[in-house]
C-alpha positions in Angstrom: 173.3 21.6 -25.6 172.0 25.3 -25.7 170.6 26.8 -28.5 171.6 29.8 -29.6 168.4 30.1 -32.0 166.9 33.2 -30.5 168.6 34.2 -27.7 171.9 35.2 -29.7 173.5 38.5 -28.3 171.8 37.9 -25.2 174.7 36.2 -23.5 178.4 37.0 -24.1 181.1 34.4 -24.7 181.3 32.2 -21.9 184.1 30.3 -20.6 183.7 26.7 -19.5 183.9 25.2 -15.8 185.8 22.3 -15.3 185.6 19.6 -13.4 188.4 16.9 -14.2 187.5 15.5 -17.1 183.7 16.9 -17.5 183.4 20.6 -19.0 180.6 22.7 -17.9 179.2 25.8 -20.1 177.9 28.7 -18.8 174.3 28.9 -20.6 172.7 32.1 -18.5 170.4 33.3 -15.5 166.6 31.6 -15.5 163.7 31.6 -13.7 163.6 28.9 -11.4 161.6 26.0 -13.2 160.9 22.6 -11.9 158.7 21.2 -14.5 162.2 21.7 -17.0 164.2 20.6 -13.9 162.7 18.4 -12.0 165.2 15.9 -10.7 167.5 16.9 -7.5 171.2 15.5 -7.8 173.0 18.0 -5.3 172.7 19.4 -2.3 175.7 21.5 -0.4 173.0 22.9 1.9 171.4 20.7 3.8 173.4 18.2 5.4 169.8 16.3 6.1 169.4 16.3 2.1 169.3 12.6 1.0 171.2 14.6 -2.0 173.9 15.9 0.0 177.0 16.3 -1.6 179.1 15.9 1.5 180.3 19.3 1.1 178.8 22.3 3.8 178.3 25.0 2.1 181.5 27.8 2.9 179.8 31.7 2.9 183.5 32.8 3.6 184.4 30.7 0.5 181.3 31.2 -1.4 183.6 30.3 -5.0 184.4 26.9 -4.1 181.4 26.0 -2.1 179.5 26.6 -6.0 182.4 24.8 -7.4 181.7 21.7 -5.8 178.3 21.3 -6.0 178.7 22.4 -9.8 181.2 19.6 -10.0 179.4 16.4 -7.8 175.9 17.6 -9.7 177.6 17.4 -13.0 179.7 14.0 -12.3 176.0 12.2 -11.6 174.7 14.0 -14.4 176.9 12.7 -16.5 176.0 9.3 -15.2 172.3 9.8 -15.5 172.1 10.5 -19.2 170.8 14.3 -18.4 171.6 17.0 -20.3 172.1 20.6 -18.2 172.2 21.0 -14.4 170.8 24.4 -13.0 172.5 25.5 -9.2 169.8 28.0 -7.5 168.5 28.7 -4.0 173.0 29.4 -3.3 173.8 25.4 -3.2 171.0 23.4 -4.5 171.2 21.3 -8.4 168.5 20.4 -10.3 169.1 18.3 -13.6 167.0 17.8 -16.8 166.9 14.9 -19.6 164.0 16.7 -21.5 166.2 18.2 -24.4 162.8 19.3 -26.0 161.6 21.5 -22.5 165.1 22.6 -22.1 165.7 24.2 -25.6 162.4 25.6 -25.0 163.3 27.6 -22.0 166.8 28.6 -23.0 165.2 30.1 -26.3 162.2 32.2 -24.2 163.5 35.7 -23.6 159.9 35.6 -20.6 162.6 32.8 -18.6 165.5 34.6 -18.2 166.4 35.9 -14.6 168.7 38.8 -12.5 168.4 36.9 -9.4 171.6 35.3 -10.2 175.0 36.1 -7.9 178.5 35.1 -8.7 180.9 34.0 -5.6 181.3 37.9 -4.7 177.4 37.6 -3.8 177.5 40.4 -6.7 175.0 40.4 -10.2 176.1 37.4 -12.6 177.3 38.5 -15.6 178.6 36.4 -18.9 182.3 36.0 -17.8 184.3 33.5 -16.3 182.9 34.1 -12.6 181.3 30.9 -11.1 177.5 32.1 -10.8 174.5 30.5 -8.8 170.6 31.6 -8.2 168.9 32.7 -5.6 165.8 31.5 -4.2 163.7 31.6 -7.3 166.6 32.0 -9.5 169.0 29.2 -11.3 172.1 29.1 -13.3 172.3 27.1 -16.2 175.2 25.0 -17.5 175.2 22.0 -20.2 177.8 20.3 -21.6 179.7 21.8 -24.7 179.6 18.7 -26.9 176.6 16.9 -27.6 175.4 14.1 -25.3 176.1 10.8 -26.9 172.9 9.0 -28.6 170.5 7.1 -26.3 170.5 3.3 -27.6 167.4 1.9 -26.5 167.7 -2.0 -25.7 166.6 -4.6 -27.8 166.0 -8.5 -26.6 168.0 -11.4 -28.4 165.9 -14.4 -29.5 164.5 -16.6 -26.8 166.3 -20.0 -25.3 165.0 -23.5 -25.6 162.2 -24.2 -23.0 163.7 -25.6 -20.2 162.4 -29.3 -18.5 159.6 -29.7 -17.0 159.5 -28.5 -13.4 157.7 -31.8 -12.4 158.3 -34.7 -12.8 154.5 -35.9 -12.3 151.7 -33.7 -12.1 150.8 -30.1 -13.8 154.6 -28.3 -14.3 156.0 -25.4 -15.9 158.3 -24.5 -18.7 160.3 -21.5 -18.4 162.6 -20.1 -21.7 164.4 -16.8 -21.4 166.0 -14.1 -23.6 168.6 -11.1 -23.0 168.7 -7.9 -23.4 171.7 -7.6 -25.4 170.1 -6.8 -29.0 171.5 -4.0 -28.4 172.1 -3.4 -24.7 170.9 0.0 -23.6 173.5 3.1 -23.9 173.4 6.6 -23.2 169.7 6.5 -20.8 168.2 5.0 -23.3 165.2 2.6 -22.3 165.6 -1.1 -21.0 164.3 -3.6 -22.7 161.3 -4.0 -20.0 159.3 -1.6 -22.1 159.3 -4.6 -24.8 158.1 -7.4 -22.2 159.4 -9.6 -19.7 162.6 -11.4 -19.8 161.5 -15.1 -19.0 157.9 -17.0 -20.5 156.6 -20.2 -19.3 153.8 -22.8 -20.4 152.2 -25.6 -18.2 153.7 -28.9 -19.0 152.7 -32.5 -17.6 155.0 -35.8 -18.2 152.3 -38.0 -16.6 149.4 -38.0 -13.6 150.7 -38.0 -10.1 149.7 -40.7 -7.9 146.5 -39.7 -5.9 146.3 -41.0 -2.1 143.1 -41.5 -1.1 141.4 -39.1 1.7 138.2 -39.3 4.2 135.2 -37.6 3.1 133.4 -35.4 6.1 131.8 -38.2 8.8 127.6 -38.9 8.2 125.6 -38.2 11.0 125.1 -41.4 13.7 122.2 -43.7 12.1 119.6 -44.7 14.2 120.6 -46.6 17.4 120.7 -50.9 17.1 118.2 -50.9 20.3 115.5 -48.6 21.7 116.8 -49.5 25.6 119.6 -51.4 26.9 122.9 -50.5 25.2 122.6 -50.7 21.6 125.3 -49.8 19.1 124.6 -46.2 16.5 127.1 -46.0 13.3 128.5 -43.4 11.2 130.2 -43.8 8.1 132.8 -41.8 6.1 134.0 -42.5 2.1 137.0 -42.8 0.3 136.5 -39.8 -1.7 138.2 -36.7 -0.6 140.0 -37.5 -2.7 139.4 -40.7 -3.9 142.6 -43.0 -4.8 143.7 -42.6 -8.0 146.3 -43.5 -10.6 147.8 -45.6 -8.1 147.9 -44.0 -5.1 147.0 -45.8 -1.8 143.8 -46.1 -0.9 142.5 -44.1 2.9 144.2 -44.8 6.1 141.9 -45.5 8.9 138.2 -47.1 9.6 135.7 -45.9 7.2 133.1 -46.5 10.3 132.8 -45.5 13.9 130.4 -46.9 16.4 129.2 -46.1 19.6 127.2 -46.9 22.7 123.3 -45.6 22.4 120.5 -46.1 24.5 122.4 -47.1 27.5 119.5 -46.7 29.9 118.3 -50.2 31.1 114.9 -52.0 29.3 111.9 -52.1 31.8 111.8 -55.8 32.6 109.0 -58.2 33.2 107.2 -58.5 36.4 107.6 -62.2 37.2 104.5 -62.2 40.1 104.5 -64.9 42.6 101.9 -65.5 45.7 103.9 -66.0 48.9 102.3 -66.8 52.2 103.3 -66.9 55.7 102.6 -69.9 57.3 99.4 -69.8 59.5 99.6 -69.5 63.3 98.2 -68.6 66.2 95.9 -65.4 66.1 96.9 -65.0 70.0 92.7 -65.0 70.6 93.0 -61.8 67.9 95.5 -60.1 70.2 97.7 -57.8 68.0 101.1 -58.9 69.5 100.8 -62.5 67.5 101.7 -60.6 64.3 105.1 -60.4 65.2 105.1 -63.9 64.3 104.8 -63.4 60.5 107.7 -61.7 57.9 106.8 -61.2 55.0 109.9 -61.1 52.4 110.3 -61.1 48.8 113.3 -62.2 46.9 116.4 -60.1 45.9 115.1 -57.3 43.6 111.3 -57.9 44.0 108.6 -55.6 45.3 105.1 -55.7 47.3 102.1 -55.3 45.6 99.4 -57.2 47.2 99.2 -57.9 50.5 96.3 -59.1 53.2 95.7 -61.2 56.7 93.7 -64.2 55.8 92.5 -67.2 58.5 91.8 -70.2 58.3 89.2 -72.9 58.0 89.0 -72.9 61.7 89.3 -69.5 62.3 91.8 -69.3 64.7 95.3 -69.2 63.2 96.4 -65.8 60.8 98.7 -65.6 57.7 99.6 -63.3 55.6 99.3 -63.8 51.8 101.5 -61.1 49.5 102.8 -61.0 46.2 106.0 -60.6 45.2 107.0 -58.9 41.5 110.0 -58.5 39.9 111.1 -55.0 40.2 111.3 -53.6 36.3 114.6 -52.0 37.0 116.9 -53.5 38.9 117.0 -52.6 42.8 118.3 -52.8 46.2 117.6 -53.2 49.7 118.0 -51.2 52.0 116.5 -51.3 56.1 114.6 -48.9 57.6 113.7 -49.2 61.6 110.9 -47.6 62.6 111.3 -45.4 66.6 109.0 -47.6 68.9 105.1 -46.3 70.2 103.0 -47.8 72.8 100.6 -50.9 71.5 98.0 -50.1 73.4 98.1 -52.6 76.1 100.7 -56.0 77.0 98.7 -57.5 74.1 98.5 -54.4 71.4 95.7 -53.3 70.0 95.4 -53.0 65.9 93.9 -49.6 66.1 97.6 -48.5 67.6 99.2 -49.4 64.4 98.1 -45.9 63.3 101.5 -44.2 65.2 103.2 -46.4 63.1 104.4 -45.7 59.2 105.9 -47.7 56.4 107.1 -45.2 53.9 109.7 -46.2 51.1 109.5 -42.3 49.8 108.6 -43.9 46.4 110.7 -46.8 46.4 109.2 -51.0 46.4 108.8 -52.3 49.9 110.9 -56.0 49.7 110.3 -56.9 53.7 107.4 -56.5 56.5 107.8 -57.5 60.1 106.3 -56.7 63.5 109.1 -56.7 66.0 107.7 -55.6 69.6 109.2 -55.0 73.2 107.1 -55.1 76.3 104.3 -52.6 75.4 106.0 -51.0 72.6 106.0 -52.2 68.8 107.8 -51.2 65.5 107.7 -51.8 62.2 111.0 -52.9 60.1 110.9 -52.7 56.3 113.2 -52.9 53.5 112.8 -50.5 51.0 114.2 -51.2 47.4 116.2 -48.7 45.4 115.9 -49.1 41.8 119.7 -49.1 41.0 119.4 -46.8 37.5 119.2 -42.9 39.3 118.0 -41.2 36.2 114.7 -43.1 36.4 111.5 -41.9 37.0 108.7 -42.6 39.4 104.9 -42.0 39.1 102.5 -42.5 42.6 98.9 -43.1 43.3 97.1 -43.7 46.2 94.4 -45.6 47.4 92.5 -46.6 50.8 90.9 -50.0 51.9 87.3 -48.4 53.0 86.5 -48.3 56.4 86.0 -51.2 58.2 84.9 -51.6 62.0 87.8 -52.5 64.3 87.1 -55.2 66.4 87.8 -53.2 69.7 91.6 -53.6 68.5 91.8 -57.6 67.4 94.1 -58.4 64.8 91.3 -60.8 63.2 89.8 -58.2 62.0 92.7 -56.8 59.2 91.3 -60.0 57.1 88.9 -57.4 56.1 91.4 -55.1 54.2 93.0 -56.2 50.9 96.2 -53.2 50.0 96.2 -54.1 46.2 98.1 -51.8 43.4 95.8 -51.3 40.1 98.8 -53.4 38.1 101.0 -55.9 38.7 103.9 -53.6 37.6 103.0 -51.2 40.3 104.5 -51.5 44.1 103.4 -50.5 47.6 105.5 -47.8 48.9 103.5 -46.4 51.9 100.8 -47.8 54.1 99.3 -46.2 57.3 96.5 -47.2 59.3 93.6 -44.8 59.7 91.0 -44.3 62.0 87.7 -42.7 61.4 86.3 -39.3 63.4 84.0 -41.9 65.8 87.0 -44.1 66.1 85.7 -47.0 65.7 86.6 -47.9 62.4 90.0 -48.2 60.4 91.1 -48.6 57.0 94.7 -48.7 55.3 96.0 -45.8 53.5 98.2 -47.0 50.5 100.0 -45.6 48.1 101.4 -47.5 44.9 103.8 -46.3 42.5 104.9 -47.2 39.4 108.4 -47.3 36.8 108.6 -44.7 34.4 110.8 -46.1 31.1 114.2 -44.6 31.5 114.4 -41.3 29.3 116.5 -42.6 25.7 119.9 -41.7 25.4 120.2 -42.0 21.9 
């Protein structure tokens, strides 16, 4: 309440403002001052105020408009625990609860204020007139009778701890106390300032079952084979976690395997001989070679080959060797476009319009087929089944040899032979020399990489 300490004689005797059953008292004209009054509870000015008292400030009725504000600023207040409002700025309320800073300002003569108008809009003197501040100006009321005493709260002894919040496993405890020792009265503080309302502990009535998990996968281990389809591993353990205090153990293989190494092994060779059977030489006409195939079995290849007589010398064969192909492979027929033999009879030397080329693949089949005048070869060229495989040439030549004015007889002199018996023929041509009067074969052998690993 104000303090008439040393301000006495400055104010006359001031009648009170009601406002139903809260009494206002006139304390006096101050210089606005919001460190003393800092909280906003009213507002009749503007209605966009969050403190608006619902009330539009009247000019025309300038009395009641300060009566209301006076009255809904004094009703919260009241509420609030404060002790004096001050109305300034014609419709605004500022409170205080600092009784310290309020005596303070009431008792400096510095603080007081003229800028205070009563609901003529006239000065604000010490009588019963309703009286408000202007902009940097505030009236001051409190309340005649002493505010009641704050009663600070006070907690009551804690609870029992409550049951555990698990039944198995790491749990909590939770007790709780009130703040009814006292309850808080009058704005005085809650009891937060003395710590929280509830406390807990950890608490554990036995281990929880543990289910067993998988562990991160190991990298694949090293494949079972090095070609053919072999088998790689990885492993995982029961340990993330592992099983415990009877839980189950992991769900699900603790290995994994798959396919490695899937390209195919290079196989064995398996050479045979093979030989025509012996026949005419035709009186070394070139025709008469047409009477001799030369064919390996399913999935073998060429790699020898040469004319050979006999005792006599006047029947022809052809003796070749078949291998087995180190990857499988299969046959396929190529026709060669007919050319002129030379003559009804052919002539060897004409064999050089002809070609047997397999483009890197085994030849399986050789034979002469002619028409008239006119020969070609046919071939079958095997196809090693695996397409990711690999092929590595040579060639070679038989020498020079001389022709024999065109007679077959004379091809006994030329042997087409590949370096190993893993190697196969896949070309041979027939070449003459610049004086034409000698030939030789043109070869070319070629040989099976080892399939790339797939590991």
């Amino acid at each position: 309440m104000f303090k008439f300490v040393v301000l006495v004689g400055l104010f006359t005797a001031s009648n009170a403002l009601q406002c139903g059953d809260i009494q206002l008292q006139k304390v006096g004209c101050f210089k606005k001052n919001d460190q003393v009054f800092p909280q906003m509870l009213a507002n009749n000015r503007d209605t966009s105020s969050e403190y608006f008292t619902g009330n539009k400030l009247n000019w025309k009725s300038f009395e009641n408009s300060i009566e209301s504000l006076a009255c809904a600023c004094a009703a919260k207040a009241k509420e609030g625990g404060y002790v004096a409002i001050a109305l300034g700025y014609y419709g605004e309320c500022h409170a205080t609860k600092d009784q310290s800073k309020f005596d303070q300002l009431t008792q400096s003569p510095s603080s007081l204020s003229n800028l205070c108008v009563n609901h003529g809009f006239g000065a604000c003197e010490d009588s019963d007139t309703k009286c408000i501040g202007k902009e940097h100006a505030a009236y001051i009321y409190d309340f005649p009778s002493q505010a009641p005493e704050e009663i600070n709260g006070g907690y009551s002894e804690w609870s029992e701890y409550s049951t555990c919040s698990a039944s198995c496993g790491k749990g909590e405890q939770i007790r709780e106390r009130a703040c009814i020792n006292p309850v808080p009265k009058n704005g005085g503080d809650g009891c937060e300032v003395l710590g929280s309302t509830t406390e807990s502990r950890p608490c554990t009535i036995k281990e929880c079952p543990v289910n067993g998990g998988y562990g991160a996968w190991t990298t694949y281990g090293a494949c079972s084979k090095s070609c053919g389809s072999g088998l790689k591993q990885k492993t995982r353990k029961c340990n993330n976690p592992a099983p415990a205090h009877g839980g189950a153990d992991c769900e699900g293989p603790a290995s994994h395997s798959v396919q490695c190494n899937t390209q195919p092994c290079l196989g064995g060779t398996d050479c045979v001989y093979k030989e025509t059977q012996f026949d005419t030489d035709g009186g070394g006409e070139a025709i008469y070679l047409d009477r001799h195939s030369l064919h390996c079995p399913s999935g073998s290849v060429m790699n020898y080959m040469k004319l050979e007589r006999n005792s006599d010398l006047n029947k022809i064969r052809y003796r070749y060797r078949c291998c087995k192909s180190q990857l499988a492979c299969s046959d396929s027929l190529t026709t060669n476009s007919q050319t002129n033999n030379g003559g009804s009879n052919g002539k060897t030397i004409f064999f050089d319009r002809q070609t047997i080329q397999c483009n890197k693949k085994g030849i399986s089949y050789l034979k002469l087929d002619r028409s008239g005048d006119k020969w070609n070869y046919k071939y079958d060229c095997c196809t090693v089944a695996y397409s990711k495989s690999s092929v590595s040439c040579y060639d070679l030549e038989t020498g020079f040899h001389d022709d024999g004015d065109g007679e077959s007889i004379y091809l006994d002199r030329h042997t087409i032979k590949c370096n190993k018996d893993t190697d196969f023929v896949t070309y041979i041509k027939l070449d003459r020399n610049s004086g034409l009067d000698h030939i030789r074969y043109n070869y070319r052998c070629c040989s099976v990489n080892a399939p790339a690993v797939t590991n």
